[in-house]
C-alpha positions in Angstrom: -10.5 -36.2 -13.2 -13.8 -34.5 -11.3 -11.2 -33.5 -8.7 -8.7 -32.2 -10.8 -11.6 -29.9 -12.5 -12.9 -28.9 -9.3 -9.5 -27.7 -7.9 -8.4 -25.9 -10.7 -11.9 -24.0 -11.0 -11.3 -23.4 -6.6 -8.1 -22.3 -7.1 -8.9 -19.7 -10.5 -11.8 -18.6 -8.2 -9.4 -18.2 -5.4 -7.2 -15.9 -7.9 -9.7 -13.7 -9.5 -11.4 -13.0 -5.5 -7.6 -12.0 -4.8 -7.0 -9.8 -7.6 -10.3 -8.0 -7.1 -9.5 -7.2 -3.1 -6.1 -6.2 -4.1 -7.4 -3.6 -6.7 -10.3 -2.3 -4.6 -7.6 -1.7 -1.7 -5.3 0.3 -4.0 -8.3 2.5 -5.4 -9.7 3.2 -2.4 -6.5 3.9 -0.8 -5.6 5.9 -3.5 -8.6 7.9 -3.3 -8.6 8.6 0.2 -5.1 9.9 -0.2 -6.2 12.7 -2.2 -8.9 13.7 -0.2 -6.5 14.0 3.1 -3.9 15.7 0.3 -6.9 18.2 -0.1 -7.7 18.5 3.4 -3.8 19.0 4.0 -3.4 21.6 1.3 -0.5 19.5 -0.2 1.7 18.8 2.5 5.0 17.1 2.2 3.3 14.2 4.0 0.3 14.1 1.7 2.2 13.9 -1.2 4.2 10.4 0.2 1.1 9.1 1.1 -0.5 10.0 -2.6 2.8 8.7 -4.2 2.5 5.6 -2.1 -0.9 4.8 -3.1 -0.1 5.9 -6.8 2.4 2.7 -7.2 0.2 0.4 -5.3 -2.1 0.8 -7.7 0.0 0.5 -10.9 1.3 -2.6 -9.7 -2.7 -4.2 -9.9 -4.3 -2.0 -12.6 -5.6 -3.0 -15.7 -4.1 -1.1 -18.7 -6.7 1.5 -18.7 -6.4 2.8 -15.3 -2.2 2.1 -15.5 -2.6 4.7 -18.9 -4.9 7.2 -17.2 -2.7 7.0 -13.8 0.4 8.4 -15.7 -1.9 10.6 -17.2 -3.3 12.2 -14.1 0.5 12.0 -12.7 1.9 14.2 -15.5 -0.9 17.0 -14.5 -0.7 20.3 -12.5 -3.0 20.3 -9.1 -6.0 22.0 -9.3 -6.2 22.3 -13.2 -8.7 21.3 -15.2 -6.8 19.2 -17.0 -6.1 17.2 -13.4 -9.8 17.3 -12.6 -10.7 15.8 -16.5 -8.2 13.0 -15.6 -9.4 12.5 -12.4 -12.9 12.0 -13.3 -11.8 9.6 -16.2 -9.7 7.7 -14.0 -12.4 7.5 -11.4 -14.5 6.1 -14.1 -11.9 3.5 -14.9 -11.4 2.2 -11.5 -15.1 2.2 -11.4 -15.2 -0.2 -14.6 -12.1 -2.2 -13.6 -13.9 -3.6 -9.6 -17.0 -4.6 -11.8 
């Protein structure tokens, strides 16, 4: 029975370690993305590479950061409605690797 406990407990540990790393490489892929989008003043490429990252991280987000992703999504660059979101998303991601 101990061995039973102890593998399911190794194996939920093994899970929730995964899920973390998976996350943390989506958000900070995802926010490097838009700081070479920036530094390429919205290239064709940066917006692939932003896109890419975008789903990425939908697929391991909690509900928050999946709401506040569509959110940002549905804004115009550079407003201040897209820098709001940002910020509030940021603040989600932040909350969601703790």
């Amino acid at each position: 029975m101990t061995a039973v406990v102890q593998s399911w407990l190794s194996l939920r540990a093994q899970t929730k370690n995964r899920s973390f790393q998976e996350r943390k490489e989506a958000y900070i892929g995802l926010l490097e993305s838009w700081v070479r989008q920036e530094n390429d003043n919205f290239s064709e490429t940066s917006l692939f590479d932003v896109g890419h990252w975008v789903l990425r991280a939908e697929l391991v987000a909690s509900a928050k950061v999946f709401s506040l992703l569509k959110m940002w999504q549905e804004t115009v660059p550079g407003s201040m409605e897209r820098k709001q979101t940002t910020d509030a998303l940021k603040a989600a991601m932040r909350q969601d690797l703790r």
